[in-house]
VOVO-911936 format. One line per field, with one value per residue (C-alpha): residue number from 1; x negated, z, y. Coordinates in Angstrom, 1 decimal, decimal comma, padded with zeros to 4 digits. Layout:
BEGIN
seq = [NUM  ...]
X = [X  ...]
Z = [Z  ...]
Y = [Y  ...]
***
This chain:
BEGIN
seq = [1  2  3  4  5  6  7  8  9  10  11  12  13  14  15  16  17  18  19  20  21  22  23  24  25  26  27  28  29  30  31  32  33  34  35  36  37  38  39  40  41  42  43  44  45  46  47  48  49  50  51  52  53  54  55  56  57  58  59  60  61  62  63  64  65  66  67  68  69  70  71  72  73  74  75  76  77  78  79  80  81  82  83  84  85  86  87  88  89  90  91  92  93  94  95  96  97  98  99  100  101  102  103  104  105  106  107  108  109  110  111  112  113  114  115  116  117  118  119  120  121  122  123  124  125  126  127  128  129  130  131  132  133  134  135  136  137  138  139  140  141  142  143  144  145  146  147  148  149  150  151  152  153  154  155  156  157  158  159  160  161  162  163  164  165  166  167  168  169  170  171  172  173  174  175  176  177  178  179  180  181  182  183  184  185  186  187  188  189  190  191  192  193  194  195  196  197  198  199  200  201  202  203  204  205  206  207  208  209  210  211  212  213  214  215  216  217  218  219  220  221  222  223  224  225  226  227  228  229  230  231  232  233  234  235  236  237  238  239  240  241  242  243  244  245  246  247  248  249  250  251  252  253  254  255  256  257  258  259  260  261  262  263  264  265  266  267  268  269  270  271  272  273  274  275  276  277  278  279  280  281  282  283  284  285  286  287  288  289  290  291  292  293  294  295  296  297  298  299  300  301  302  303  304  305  306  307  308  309  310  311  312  313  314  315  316  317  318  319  320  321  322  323  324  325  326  327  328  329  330  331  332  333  334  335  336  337  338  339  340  341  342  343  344  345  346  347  348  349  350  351  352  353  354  355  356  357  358  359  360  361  362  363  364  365  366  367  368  369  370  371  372  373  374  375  376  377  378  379  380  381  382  383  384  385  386  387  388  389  390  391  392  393  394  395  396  397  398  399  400  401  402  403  404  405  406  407  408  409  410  411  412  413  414  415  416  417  418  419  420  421  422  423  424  425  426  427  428  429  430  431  432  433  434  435  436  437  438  439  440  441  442  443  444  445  446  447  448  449  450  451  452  453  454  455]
X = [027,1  026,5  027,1  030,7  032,3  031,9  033,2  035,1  038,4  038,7  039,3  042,4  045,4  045,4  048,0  048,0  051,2  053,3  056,5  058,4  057,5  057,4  060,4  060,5  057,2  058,8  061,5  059,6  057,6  058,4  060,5  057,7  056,3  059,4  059,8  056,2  056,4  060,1  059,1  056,0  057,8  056,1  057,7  056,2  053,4  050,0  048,1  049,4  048,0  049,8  048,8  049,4  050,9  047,4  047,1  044,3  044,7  046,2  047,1  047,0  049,2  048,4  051,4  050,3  051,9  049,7  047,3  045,6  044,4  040,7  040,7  044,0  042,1  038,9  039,5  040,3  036,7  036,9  040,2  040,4  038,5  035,3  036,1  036,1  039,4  040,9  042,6  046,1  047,2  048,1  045,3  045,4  044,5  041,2  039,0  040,6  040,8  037,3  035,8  037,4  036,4  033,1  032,5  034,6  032,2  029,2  027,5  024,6  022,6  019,1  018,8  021,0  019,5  022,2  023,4  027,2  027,5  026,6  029,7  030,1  032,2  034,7  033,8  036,7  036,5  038,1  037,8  035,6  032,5  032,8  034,9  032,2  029,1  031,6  032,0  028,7  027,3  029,8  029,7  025,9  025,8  027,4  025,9  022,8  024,1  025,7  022,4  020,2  022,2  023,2  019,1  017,7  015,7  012,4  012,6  014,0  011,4  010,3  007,8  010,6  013,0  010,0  009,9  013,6  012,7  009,7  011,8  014,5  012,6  010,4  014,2  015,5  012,3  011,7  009,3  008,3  006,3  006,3  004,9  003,6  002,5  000,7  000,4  004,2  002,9  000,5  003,0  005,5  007,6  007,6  010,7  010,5  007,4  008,4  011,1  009,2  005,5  006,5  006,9  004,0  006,4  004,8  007,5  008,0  009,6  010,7  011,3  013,2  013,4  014,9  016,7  016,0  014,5  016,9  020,0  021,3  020,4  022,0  019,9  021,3  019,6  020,0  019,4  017,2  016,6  016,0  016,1  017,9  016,9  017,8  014,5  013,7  017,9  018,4  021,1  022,7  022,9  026,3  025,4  022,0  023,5  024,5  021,7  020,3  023,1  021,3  019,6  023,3  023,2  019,7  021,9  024,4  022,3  020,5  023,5  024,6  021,6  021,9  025,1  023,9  021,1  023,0  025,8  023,3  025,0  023,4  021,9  018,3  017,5  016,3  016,7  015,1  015,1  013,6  012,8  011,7  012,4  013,7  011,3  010,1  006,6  004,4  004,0  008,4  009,4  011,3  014,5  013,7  011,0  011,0  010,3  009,2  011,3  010,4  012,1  010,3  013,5  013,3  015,0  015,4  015,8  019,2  019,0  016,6  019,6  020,9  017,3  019,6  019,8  016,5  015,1  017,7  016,9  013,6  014,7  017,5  015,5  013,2  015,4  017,5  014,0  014,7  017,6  020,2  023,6  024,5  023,3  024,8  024,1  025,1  024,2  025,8  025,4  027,7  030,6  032,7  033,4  034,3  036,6  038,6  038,7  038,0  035,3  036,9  037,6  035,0  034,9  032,8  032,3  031,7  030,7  032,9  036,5  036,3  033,4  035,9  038,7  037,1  035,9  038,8  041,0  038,4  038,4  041,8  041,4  039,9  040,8  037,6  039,3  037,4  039,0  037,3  036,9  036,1  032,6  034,7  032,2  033,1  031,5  027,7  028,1  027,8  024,1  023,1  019,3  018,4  014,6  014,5  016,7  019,1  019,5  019,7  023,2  026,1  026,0  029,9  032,0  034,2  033,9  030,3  030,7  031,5  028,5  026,7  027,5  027,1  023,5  022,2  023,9  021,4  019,1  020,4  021,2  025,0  025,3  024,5  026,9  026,1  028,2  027,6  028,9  029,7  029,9  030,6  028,2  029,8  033,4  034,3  036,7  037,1  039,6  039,8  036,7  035,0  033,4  032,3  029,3  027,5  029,6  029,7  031,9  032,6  029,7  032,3  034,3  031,5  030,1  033,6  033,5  030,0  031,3  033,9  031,5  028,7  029,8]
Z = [130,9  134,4  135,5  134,5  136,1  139,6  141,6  144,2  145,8  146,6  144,2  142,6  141,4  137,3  136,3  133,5  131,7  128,9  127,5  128,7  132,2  132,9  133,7  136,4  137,3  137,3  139,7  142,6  142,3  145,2  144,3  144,0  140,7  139,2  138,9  138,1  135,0  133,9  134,4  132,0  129,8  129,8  127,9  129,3  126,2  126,5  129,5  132,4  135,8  138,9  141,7  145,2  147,5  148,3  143,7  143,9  141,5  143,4  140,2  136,6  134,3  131,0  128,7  126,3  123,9  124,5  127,5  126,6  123,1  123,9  122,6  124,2  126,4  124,6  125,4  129,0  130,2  128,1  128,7  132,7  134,8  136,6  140,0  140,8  139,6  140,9  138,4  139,0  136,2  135,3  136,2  133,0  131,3  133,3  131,1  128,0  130,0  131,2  128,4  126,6  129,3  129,3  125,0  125,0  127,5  124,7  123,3  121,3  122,3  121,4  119,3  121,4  123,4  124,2  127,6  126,9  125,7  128,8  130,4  133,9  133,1  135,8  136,7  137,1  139,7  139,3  142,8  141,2  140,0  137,8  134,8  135,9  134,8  131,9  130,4  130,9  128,7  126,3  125,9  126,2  123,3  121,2  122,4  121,1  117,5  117,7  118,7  116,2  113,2  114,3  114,9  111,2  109,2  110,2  113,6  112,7  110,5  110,1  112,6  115,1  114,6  115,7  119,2  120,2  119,3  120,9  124,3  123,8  124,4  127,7  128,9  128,9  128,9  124,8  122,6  119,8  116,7  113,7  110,0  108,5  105,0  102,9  105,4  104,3  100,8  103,0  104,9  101,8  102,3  098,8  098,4  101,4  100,0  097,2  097,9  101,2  099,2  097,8  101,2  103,4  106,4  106,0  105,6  108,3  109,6  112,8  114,6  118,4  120,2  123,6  125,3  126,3  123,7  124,4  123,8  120,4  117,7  116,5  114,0  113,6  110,7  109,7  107,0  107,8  105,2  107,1  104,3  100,6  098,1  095,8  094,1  090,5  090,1  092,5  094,5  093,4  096,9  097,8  098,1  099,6  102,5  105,1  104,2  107,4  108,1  105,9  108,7  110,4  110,0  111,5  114,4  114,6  115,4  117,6  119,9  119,3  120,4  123,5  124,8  124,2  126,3  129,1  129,6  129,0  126,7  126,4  123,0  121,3  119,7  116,9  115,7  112,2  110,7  107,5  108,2  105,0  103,6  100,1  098,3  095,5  094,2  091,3  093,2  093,1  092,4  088,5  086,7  084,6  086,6  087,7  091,8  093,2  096,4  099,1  098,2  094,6  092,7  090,3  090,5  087,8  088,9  087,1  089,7  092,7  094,4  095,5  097,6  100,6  099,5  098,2  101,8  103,1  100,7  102,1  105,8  105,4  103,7  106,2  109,1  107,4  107,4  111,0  110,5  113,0  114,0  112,7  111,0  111,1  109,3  109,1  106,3  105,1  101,6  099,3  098,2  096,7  100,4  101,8  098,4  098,8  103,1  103,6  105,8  109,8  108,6  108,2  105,5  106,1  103,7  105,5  104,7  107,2  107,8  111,1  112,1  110,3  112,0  115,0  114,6  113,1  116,2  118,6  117,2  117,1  120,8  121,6  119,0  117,1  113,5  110,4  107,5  106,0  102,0  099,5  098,5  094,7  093,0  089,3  089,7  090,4  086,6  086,8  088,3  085,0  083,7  080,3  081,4  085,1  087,4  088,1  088,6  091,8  091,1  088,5  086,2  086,1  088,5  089,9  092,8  093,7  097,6  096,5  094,4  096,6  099,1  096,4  095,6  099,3  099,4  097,1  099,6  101,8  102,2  100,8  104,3  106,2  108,6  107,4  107,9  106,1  106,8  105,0  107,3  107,0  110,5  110,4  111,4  109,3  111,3  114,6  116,9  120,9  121,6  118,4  117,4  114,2  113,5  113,8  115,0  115,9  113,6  114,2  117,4  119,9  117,2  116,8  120,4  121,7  119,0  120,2  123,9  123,1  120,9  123,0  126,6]
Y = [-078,9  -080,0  -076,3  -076,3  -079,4  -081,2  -084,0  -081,3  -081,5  -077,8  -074,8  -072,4  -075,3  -075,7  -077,2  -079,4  -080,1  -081,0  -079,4  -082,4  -081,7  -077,8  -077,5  -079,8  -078,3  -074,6  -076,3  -076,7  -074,2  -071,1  -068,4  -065,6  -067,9  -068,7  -064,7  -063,7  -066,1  -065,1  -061,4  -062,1  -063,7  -067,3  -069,5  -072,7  -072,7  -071,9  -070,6  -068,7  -067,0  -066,5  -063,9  -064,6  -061,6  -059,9  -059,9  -062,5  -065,4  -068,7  -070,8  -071,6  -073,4  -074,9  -076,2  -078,3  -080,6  -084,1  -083,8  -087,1  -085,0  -084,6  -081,1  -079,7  -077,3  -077,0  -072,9  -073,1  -072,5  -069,7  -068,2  -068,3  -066,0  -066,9  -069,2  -072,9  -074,8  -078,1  -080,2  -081,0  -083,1  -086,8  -088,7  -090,6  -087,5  -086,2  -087,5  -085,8  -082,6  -082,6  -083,4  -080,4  -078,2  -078,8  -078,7  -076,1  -073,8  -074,6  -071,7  -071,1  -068,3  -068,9  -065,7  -063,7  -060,9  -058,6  -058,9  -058,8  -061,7  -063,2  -064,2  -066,4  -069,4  -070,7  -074,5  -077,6  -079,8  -083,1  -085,1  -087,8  -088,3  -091,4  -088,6  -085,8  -088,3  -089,3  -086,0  -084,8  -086,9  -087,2  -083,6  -083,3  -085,3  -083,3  -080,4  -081,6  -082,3  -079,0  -077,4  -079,0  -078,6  -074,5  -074,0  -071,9  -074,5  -072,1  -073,8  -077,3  -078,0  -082,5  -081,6  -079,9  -083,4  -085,1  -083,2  -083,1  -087,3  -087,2  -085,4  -088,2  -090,5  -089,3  -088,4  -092,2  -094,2  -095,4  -095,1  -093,0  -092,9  -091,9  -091,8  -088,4  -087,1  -089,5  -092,2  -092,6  -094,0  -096,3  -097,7  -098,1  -094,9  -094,0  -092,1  -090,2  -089,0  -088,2  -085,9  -084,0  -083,6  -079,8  -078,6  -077,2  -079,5  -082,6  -085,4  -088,1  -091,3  -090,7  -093,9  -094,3  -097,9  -098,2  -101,0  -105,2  -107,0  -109,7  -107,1  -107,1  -105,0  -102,1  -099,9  -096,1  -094,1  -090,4  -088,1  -085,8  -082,7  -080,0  -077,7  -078,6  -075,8  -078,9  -078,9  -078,7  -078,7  -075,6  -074,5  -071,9  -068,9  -069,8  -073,7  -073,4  -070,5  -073,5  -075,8  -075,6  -078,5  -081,0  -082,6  -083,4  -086,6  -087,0  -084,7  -087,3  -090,5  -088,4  -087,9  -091,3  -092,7  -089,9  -091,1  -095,4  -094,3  -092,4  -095,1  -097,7  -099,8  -103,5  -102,7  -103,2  -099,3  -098,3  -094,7  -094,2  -090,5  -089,8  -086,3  -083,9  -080,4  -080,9  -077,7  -076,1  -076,6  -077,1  -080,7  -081,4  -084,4  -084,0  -084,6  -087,4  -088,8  -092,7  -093,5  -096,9  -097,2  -099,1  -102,6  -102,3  -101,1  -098,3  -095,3  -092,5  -089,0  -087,6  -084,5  -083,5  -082,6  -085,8  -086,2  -087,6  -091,1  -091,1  -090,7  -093,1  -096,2  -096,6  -096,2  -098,4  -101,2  -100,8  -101,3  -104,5  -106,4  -107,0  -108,4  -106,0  -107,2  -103,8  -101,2  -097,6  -094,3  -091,4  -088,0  -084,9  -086,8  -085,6  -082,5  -085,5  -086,6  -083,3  -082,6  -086,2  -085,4  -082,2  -080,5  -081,9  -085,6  -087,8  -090,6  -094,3  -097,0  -100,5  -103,8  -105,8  -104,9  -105,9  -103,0  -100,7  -101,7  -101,3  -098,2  -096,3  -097,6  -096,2  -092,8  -092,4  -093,8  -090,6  -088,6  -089,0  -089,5  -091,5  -092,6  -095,6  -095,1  -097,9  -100,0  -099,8  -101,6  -101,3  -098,4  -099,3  -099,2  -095,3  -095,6  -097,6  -096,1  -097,0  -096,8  -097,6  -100,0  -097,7  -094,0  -091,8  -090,1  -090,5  -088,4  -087,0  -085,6  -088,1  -090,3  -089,0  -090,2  -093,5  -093,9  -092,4  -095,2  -098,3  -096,7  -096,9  -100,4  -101,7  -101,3  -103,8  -107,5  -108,8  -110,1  -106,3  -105,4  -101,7  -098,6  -095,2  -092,0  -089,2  -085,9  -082,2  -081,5  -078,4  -076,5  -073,6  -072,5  -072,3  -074,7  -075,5  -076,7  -076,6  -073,1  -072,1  -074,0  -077,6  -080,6  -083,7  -085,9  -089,8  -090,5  -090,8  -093,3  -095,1  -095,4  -096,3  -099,4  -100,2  -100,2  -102,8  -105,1  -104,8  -104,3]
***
């Protein structure tokens, strides 16, 4: 992203605007304008180009209805010619603009090998280099969620997680380690074994620490299925087509953890991701069968294809034994979410009101949007087992992200200041700044929250 922005005060004037304030705009502008854009027929909406005499481009204008929205000019970078262009805007609004410049000029092309779709992006300068740094790694961060969840499962394999981790780390100075294959049931990972053993990717715990050990703790785990055929309970093709996605959440904490790390926030680490392809073999975990998770509960299998919150109950106890001021995670869990929210609004269950608070009126601070959904817990009576403690998945149709949340929160301590979310990972359509593909969904809500709470 560095390419596409700079601290600069020289380039071709783009003008940043909204409808309120064209016309006053249009009004000072030289006669020569005020005809090229009447003869074009701009009607103060959108973009617009404006030749000099000689017919080389000397400004741009961009009319937008809210210039603060962080995704207003998401397609700027691609809409403008190539050339260097100096922000002329509200000042107040830079960081919104810059921020949707730069996501806006990200492309996956690691399979791409015809030429033409090469294209030279024009670059923004903004005059200072505190909102260059800022939206570089803002939108680095989601470039990397957007990258892992878009890679084919084939090359984002348990093993691949543990690399982009494993570079993470090197990058910002933390450490690294991680469990593999049966050393999982030696060190108490039951579940995670349970559900990765049919594939020939072993399963792993992936586990990132960075920061002072005086700092406080915040603990950030994420789902990370890099493949769900849905076991012995199979997807049918159509469900199984994006599946690729079902690492997002392990995406998601990743990019978290990439922006606490580049603004330094005054946090103690830890990045847990259970990291396992969910496959077919004669060695499956079953329908029917009863796992011993971590924390010695006992969980009956109603379907192989809620695997998700398997992997996360032993990951989640695992990181409430040491006792974090907060503990956040985030998984593409459930179809119940993305049916009560649809697939670009996020849903969170939370423990505290006051974490929820806090992070719902950060997002819509930057226009990050969560909606905080209910802990109803009348029904954790859904989950009952007549032969085991409880079971991993409801067995009706209704509320399935809400029992999804109550089954991972008996995995933690009443007292847990715990968050969960619920995420698509992925746009279906495209919008400014957001192409078809993997997202990023609630990690710049959640970091602004941490900002305020731990700054």
């Amino acid at each position: 992203m560095s390419q596409l922005i700079n601290a600069q005060s020289t380039g071709i004037p783009l003008y940043v605007l909204t409808n309120d304030a064209y016309d006053a705009w249009l009004g000072k502008q030289r006669a020569a304008t005020q005809t090229w854009l009447a003869t074009t027929g701009y009607q103060g909406k959108g973009l617009a180009t404006i030749p000099n005499e000689s017919g080389s481009l000397a400004a741009a204008v961009m009319v937008v209805n809210d210039a603060s929205e962080y995704f207003a000019c998401g397609d700027l970078v691609n809409k403008l010619p190539a050339g260097q262009y100096l922000l002329e805007t509200d000042e107040a609004n830079n960081s919104a603009v810059a921020f949707g410049w730069c996501v806006g000029g990200y492309r996956f092309d690691r399979y791409l090998t015809n030429e033409k779709h090469a294209k030279t992006l024009p670059v923004l300068a903004v005059g200072k280099q505190v909102l260059v740094d800022e939206a570089i790694k803002l939108s680095e961060a989601t470039a990397l969620v957007r990258d892992l969840v878009n890679t084919p499962a084939a090359d984002m394999m348990p093993q691949h997680l543990a690399q982009t981790c494993q570079a993470l780390a090197e990058e910002f100075g933390a450490s690294f380690s991680e469990v593999v294959g049966d050393e999982l049931l030696t060190e108490n990972y039951p579940t995670i074994h349970a559900v990765g053993r049919a594939s020939c990717h072993a399963p792993r715990l992936l586990d990132l620490r960075w920061g002072n050990s005086d700092a406080p703790k915040v603990t950030l785990v994420g789902k990370g299925v890099c493949f769900d055929s849905g076991g012995l309970d199979v997807k049918p093709a159509s469900g199984m087509r994006l599946m690729k996605k079902d690492m997002g959440g392990a995406a998601h904490v990743l990019g978290l953890a990439r922006m606490i790390m580049a603004f330094g926030l005054n946090v103690q680490l830890r990045v847990m991701i259970p990291a396992v392809e969910n496959a077919i073999a004669g060695n499956a975990f079953r329908p029917g069968d009863v796992i011993t998770t971590r924390t010695g509960l006992n969980v009956e299998i109603d379907n192989t294809d809620a695997e998700g919150r398997l992997v996360l109950c032993d990951a989640l106890a695992d990181a409430a034994d040491e006792k974090p001021e907060l503990i956040i995670d985030f998984a593409t869990l459930t179809g119940a979410m993305r049916v009560a929210l649809g697939t670009e609004l996020p849903g969170f269950f939370a423990t505290k009101d006051e974490t929820a608070n806090g992070i719902s009126q950060a997002g819509e601070g930057v226009q990050d949007p969560v909606w905080r959904m209910p802990l109803h817990q009348a029904y954790r009576d859904m989950l009952k087992s007549d032969i085991a403690d409880m079971t991993n998945c409801a067995n009706g149709p209704f509320g399935g992200a809400i029992t999804a949340a109550l089954y991972l929160q008996e995995f933690l301590p009443k007292e847990t200041d715990w968050c969960h979310f619920d995420v698509m990972a992925y746009n279906v359509r495209a919008l400014p700044g957001r192409p078809k593909g993997g997202e990023a969904f609630g990690i710049r809500a959640v970091f602004g929250y941490l900002q305020s709470r731990f700054s």
